[in-house]
C-alpha positions, 0 to 999 in steps of 0.5 A: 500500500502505497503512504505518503507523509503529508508533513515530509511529502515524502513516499517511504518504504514500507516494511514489506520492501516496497520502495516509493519515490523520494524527492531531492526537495525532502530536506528542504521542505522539511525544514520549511514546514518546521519554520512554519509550524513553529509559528503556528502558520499552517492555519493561514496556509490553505491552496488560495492563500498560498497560491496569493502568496506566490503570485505576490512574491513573484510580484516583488521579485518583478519589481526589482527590474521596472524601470531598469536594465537586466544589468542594472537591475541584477547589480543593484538589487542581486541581495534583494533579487536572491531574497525574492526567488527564495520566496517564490520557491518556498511559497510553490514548495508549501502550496505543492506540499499543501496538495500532495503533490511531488514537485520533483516529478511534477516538474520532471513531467512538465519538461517531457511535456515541454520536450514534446510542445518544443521540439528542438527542431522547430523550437531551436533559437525561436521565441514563438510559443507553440501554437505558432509553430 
């Protein structure tokens, strides 16, 4: 029988030798969801409130750039820029584990269904999405 631990959204082996699926965030999630529970947070974070989050983290990561150059944007903001994706991450991180969802393999599945929207053929130095192709 197949178990998943919602508080380490990991898949363990089973006493009966049956191996499940770990993912390389493990570690990372785990210590995420302990910062969280330590503040008594879970309670704030349901699917809505997390995807909110990510969207306004994403957001304040993107308001580094306006007005500016790439260049200049990165050299003036690179401490605030490195802050900011780690929010994005840990948001997607807690809203995926919120849901029981596998982030490794779910971005794993999404670059096969990339690799097939992109062949490299057709998509190869191209900017065109690929209903355009």
């Amino acid at each position: 029988m197949k178990h998943i631990d919602r508080f380490n959204l990991v898949e363990r082996q089973e006493d009966n030798g049956n191996r499940f699926e770990e993912s390389t965030f493990d570690t990372l999630i785990n210590e995420i969801i302990q910062f969280r529970d330590e503040r008594n947070w879970k309670q704030f974070h349901n699917p809505k409130d997390l995807a909110i989050s990510l969207s306004l983290e994403a957001s304040e990561l993107l308001e580094n750039f306006q007005w500016k150059s790439s260049d200049d944007a990165i050299e003036e903001n690179i401490d605030n820029i490195k802050d900011e994706i780690a929010d994005v991450v840990i948001y997607a991180m807690l809203f995926s584990h919120e849901l029981g969802i596998n982030l490794e393999q779910a971005i794993k599945e999404k670059i096969q269904k990339n690799k097939q929207k992109y062949p490299v053929d057709k998509a190869f130095g191209s900017r065109k999405k690929y209903t355009e192709f």
